[in-house]
C-alpha positions in Angstrom: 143.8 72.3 107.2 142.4 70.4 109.5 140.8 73.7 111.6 139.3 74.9 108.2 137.5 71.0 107.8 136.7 71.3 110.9 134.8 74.7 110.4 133.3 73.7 106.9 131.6 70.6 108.4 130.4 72.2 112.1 126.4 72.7 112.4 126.1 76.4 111.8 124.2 77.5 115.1 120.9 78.4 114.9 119.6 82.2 113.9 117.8 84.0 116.7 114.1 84.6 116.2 113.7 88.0 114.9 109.8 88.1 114.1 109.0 88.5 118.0 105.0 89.4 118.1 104.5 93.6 118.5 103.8 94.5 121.6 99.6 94.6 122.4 98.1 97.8 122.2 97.3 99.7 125.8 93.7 99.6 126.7 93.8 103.3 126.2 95.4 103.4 122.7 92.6 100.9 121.5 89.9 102.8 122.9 91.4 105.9 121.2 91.3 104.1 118.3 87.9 103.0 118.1 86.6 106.3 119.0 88.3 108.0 116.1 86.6 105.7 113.7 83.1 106.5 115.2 83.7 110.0 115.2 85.3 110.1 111.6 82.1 107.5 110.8 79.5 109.8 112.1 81.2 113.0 110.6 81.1 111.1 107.1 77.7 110.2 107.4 76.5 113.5 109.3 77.6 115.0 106.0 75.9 112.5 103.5 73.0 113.1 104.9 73.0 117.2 105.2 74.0 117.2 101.4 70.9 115.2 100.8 68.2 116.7 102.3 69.5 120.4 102.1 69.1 119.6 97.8 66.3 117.8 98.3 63.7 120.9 98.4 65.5 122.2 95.0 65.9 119.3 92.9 62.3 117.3 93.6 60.8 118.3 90.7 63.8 117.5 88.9 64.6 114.3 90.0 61.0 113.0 90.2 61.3 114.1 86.1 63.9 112.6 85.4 63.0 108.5 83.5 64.4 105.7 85.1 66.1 104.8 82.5 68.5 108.0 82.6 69.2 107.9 86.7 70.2 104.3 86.0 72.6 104.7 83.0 73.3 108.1 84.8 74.8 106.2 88.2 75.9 103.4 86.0 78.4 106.1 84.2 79.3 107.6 87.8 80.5 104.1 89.7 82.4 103.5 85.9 84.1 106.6 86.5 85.5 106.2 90.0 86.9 102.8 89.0 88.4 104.4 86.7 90.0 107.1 88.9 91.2 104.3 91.2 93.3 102.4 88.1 94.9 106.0 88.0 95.4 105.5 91.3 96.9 102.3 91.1 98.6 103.0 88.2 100.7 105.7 90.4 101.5 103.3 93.1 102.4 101.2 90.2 105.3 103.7 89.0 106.3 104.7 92.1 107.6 101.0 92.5 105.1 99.5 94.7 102.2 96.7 93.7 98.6 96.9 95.1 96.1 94.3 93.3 93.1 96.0 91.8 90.4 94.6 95.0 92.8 96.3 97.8 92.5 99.3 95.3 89.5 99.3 95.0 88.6 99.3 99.1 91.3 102.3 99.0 89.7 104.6 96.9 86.3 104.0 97.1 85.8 103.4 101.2 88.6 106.6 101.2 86.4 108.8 99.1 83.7 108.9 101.7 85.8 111.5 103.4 85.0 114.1 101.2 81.7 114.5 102.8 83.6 115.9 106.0 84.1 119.6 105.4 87.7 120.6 104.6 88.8 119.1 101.2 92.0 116.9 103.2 89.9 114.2 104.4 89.3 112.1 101.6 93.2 111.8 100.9 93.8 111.0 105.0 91.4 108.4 105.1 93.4 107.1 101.4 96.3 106.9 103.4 95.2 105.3 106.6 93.2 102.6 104.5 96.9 102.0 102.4 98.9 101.7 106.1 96.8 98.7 106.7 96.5 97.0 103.1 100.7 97.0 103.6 101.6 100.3 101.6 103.8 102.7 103.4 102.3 105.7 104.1 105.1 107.3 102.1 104.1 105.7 99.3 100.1 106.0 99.8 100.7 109.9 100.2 102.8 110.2 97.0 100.4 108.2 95.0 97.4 110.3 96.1 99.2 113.8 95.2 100.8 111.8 91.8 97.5 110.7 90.7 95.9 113.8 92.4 98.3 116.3 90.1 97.7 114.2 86.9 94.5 114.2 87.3 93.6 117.8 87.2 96.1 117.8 84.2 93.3 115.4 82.4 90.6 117.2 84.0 91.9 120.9 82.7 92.8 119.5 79.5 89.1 118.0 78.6 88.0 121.4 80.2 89.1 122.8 77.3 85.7 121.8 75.5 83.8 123.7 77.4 85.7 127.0 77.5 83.5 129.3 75.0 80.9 128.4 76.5 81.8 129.2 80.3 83.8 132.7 79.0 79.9 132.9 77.2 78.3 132.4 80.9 81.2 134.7 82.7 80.8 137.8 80.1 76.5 137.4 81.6 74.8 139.8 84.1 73.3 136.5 85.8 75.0 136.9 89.0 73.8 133.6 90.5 76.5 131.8 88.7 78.7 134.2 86.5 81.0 135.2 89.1 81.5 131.7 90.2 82.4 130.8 86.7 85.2 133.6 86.6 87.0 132.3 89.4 86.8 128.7 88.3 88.0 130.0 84.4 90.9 132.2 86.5 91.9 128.9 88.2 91.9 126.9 84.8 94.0 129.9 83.3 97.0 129.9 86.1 96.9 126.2 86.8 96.9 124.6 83.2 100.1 125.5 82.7 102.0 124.7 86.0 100.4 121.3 85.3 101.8 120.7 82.0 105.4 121.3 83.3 104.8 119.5 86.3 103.4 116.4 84.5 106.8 115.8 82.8 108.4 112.6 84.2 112.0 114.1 85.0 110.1 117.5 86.9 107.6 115.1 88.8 110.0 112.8 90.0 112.2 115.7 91.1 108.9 117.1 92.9 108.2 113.3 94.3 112.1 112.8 95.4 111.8 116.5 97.5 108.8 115.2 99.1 110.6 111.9 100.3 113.5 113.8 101.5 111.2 116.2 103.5 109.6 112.8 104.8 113.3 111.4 105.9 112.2 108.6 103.6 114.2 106.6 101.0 114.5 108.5 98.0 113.0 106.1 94.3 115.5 103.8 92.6 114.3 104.5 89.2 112.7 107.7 87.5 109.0 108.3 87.1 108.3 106.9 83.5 106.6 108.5 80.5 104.3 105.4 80.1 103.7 105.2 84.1 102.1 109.1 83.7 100.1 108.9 80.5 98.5 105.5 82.4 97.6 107.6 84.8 96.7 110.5 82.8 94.6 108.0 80.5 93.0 106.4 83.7 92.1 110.0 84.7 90.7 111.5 81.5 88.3 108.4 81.1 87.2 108.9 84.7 86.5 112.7 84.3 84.8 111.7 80.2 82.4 109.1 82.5 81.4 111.9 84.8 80.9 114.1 81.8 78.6 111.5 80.3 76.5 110.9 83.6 75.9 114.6 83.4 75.1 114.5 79.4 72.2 111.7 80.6 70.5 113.5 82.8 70.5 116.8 80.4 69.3 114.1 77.7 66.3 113.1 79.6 65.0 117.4 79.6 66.7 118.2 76.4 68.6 116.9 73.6 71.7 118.4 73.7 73.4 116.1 71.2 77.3 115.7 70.6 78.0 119.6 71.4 76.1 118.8 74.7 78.1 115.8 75.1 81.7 117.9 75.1 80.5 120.5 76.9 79.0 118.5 79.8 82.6 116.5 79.7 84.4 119.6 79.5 82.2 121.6 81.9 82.0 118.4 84.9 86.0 118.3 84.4 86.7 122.2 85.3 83.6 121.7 88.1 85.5 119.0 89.8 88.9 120.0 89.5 87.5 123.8 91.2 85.3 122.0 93.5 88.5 121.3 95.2 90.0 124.6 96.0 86.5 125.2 97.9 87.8 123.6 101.5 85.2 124.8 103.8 82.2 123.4 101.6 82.1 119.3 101.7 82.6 118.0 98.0 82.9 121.1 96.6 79.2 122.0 97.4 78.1 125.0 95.6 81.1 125.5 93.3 80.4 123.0 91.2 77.2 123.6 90.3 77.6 126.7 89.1 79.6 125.8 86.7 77.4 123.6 85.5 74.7 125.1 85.8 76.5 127.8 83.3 77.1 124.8 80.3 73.6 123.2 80.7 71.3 126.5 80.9 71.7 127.4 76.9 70.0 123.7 76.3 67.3 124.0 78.7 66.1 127.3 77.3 63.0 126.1 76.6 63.0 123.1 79.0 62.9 126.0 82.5 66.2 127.0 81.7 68.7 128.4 84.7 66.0 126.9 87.1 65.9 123.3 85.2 70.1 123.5 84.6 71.0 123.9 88.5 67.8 120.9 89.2 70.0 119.0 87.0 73.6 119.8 88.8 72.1 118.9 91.8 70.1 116.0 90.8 74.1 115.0 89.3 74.9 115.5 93.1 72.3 113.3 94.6 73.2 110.7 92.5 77.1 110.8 93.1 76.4 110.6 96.9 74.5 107.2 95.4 77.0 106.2 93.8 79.6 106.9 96.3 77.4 105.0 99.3 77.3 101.6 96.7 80.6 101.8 95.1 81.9 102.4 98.9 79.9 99.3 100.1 80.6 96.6 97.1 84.5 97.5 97.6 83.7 96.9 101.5 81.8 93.9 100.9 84.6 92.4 99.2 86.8 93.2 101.5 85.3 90.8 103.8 84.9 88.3 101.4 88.5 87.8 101.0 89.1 88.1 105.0 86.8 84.5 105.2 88.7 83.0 102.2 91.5 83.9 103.9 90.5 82.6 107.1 89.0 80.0 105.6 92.7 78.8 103.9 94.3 79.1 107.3 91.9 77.3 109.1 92.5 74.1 106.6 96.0 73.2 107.5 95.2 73.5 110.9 92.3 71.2 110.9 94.4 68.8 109.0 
């Protein structure tokens, strides 16, 4: 009795400091480092550029056409719509049991999404990744959200497609080789993928597709199944990013045409199918080319009087100049506050200390 007292009332010894500091980086590693992110820097902006001026010869009488009014609304739509793809985003991470707040989000997606311009499709998901490792997500995790939201997202995207489908099996039945041929791949692609997206979009298939990958990753498997709600958030999240997109395009048809509510669907349903293509072409940065030929193939019957093919393909790339725009501000706002919160942060650290 007295040895248990004893041991109830003894000063438990003190733990052992188990948050030791990592060990610095090697000169070498650092300078590794940094010259990744100039080279990766420089490639993004290397490509930015070349997607510029190699439209700009095409699209100048477009563009200097085009009212104020509709490039502004027309941008406006754009940034909408890839804030919207980042809730989708989030919205994975979300139900794959993980919590990012909407800024860190945010600085994911839209700094990641620069990567596109680097040719070979891959690099805009890396760079999602990498940005993820440092805002505290596992990679794991950052590279399961990206393919979730990825998948669902081309489920949305094929399934507003579907509102432009007369009109592109219209285009693909034509003689006008400049686009007809690209149009019967991209409908091909719609016509085999749809449905492996649909079965795959189910909760209990995805989250047997998402517990594989973990296990070829030697990662911890999910506690919980992926959830009916968490998909149609991200599905949701998805199709009102693709249905912004679709309206940026409708405004800057509605500035040489009128192409009313048919015009309306068909530019959603025709910039869904362009996107979700423009990423089987992995050699061309941002789906160059590609895309525009499928729009170019919704847009030319409304611009038959207005220069039609000519006038539809100054519009698709017009829609191109002003998604590298778009990508360059929403990039730089999400970077912008980024560093905001690293001085608030600072800021709140430094205040104890001072007192």
């Amino acid at each position: 009795m007295v040895e248990t007292a004893t041991r109830k009332t003894a000063p438990a010894a003190a733990p052992a400091p188990t948050d030791a500091p990592p060990a610095p980086a090697s000169p070498l590693r650092r300078w590794l480092s940094l010259g990744v992110r100039v080279v990766v820097i420089v490639a993004i902006a290397a490509g930015m550029v070349w997607s510029v001026v190699s439209q700009w010869p095409q699209v100048r009488s477009t563009w200097l056409g085009l009212a104020w009014q509709s490039v502004a609304l027309s941008v406006l739509a754009a940034l909408l719509g890839m804030v919207a793809n980042t809730m989708a985003w989030r919205a994975a991470v979300g139900d794959l049991e993980h919590r990012v707040s909407v800024t860190a989000a945010l600085r994911i997606c839209l700094v990641g999404q620069l990567g596109k311009y680097i040719p070979g499709s891959v690099w805009a998901y890396v760079l999602q990744v990498e940005l993820s490792r440092r805002a505290g997500l596992p990679r794991a995790r950052a590279f399961l959200a990206t393919l979730v939201s990825l998948g669902l997202g081309v489920t949305a995207a094929l399934g507003l497609g579907l509102l432009s489908l007369p009109a592109l099996r219209e285009a693909a039945a034509g003689d006008d080789s400049t686009y007809a041929d690209s149009v019967r791949v991209a409908l091909w692609i719609v016509a085999v993928l749809f449905p492996i997206a649909l079965v795959c979009a189910l909760p209990r298939v995805l989250t047997a597709l998402v517990q594989l990958t973990l296990k070829v990753l030697r990662r911890p498997p999910l506690e919980h199944r992926l959830t009916w709600p968490g998909v149609l958030r991200v599905v949701g999240w998805s199709a009102l990013g693709y249905g912004l997109f679709g309206v940026h395009l409708w405004l800057l048809a509605n500035a040489q045409a009128a192409p009313g509510m048919e015009g309306l669907l068909r530019s959603v349903g025709s910039f869904a199918i362009a996107m979700t293509v423009g990423m089987f072409a992995f050699l061309s940065p941002s789906g160059l080319g590609v895309r525009e030929a499928v729009l170019v193939a919704a847009l030319a019957p409304f611009l038959e009087g207005n220069g039609g093919v000519g006038a539809a393909m100054g519009i698709a790339l017009a829609s191109r100049l002003i998604f590298t725009i778009a990508d360059v501000a929403a990039a730089g706002l999400a970077a912008l506050s980024g560093l905001r919160q690293l001085r608030r942060e600072g800021g709140a650290q430094a205040s104890p200390a001072a007192g």
